[in-house]
Residue, then its C-alpha position, 0 to 999 in steps of 0.5 A: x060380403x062374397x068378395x072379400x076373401x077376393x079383395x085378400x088376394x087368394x089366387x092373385x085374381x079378382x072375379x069378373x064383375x057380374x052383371x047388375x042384374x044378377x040376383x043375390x042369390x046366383x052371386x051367393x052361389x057364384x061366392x060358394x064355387x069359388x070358396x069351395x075350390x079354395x079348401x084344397x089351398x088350406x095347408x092344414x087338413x084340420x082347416x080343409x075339415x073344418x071349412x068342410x064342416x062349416x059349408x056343410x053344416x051352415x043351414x043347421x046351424x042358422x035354424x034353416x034345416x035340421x040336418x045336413x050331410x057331409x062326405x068326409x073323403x080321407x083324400x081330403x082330410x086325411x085322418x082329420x075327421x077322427x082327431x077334430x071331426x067330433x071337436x069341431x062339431x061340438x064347438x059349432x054347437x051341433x052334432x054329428x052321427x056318422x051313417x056310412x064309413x068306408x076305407x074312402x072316407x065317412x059320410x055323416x049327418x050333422x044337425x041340431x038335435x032339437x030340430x030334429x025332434x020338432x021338425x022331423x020325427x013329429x007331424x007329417x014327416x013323423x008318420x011318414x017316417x013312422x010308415x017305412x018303420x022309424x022307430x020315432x016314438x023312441x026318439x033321434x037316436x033310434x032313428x038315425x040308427x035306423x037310417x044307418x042300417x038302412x044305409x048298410x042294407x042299402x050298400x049291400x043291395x038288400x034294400x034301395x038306397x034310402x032317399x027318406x033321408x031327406x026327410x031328416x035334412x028338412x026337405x018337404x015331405x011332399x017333395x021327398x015322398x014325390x021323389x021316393x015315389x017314383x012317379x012321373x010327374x014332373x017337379x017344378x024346379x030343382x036345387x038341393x032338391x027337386x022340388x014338385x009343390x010350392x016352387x016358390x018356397x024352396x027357391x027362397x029356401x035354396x037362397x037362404x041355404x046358400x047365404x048360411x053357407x057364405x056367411x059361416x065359410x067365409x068367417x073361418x076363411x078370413x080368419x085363416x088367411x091371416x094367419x098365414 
């Protein structure tokens, strides 16, 4: 699958071929740097949006995690996210909720509202929430609501960044509270996030994230190039 886009000649260039021993995931990873690099090469911003999307958005929409986020720079996609950000998403079947905008761009949240519910504002990452004042009892949008505040307090140096936000893309609790602690132990590995309890698990995680990534860029990819 990750070569294909190569076998369509963007660039003029093959990759190197990779050692046998290389994993499917560190290929699948490989795969991911190349295809991101080719979003610029898009001739229209509505595409560099929606690849953009797409490669943020691809482990909500597989059921890996509930959320993700996504910086939507203007210098990238110009006015884009205004006119088809909102469109896009729906036609992917999730949501977006923007957290931070500024005269740079947006920074948005994109995820499945059902996920949500069931993964993030019940059982332990509920009362975690429920602990820093997240509104859960009052469903997604009260807290996400809050997230942006926080976000704001945060941009004016009123109140720490608010790195909780883990917690609503999915990562382990454990992981987010051993983070936001500050504590000097040491985590076992690092990926999307760092991780300080059952390495093992976030690995295969990780790899999982990385293929719905790969798959759901390199589907429009294709389509794209042969329009062009």
């Amino acid at each position: 699958m990750g070569n294909s886009l190569w076998n369509a000649g963007i660039q003029g260039t093959q990759p190197r071929s990779l050692h046998p021993m290389v994993s499917s995931g560190d290929m699948n990873k490989q795969n991911l740097v190349k295809f991101f690099r080719l979003i610029p090469w898009l001739p229209e911003e509505d595409q560099k949006l929606e690849v953009l999307i797409r490669w943020a958005a691809g482990p909500a929409i597989a059921g890996v995690k509930p959320a993700s986020l996504v910086s939507v720079l203007r210098s990238q996609s110009g006015d884009a996210w205004e006119r088809r950000g909102a469109g896009i998403c729906c036609d992917l079947g999730i949501s977006a909720f923007p957290l931070r905008k500024s005269p740079k761009g947006t920074l948005v949240l994109l995820f499945r509202r059902r996920q949500l519910i069931r993964k993030v504002l019940t059982g332990i990452p509920g009362r975690y929430l429920r602990s820093l004042s997240y509104p859960t009892e009052f469903g997604p949008e009260a807290c996400l609501n809050h997230l942006k505040t926080r976000f704001a307090e945060s941009d004016m140096a009123v109140s720490p960044f608010p790195h909780e936000v883990g917690i609503f893309l999915g990562y382990p609790p454990v992981d987010v509270i051993g983070f936001c602690s500050g504590k000097p132990s040491p985590y076992c590995c690092r990926g999307y996030w760092q991780v300080y309890h059952r390495p093992e698990k976030a690995q295969r995680a990780f790899s999982w994230m990385d293929a719905a990534r790969l798959k759901l860029t390199e589907d429009f990819l294709l389509k794209t190039i042969k329009t062009m």
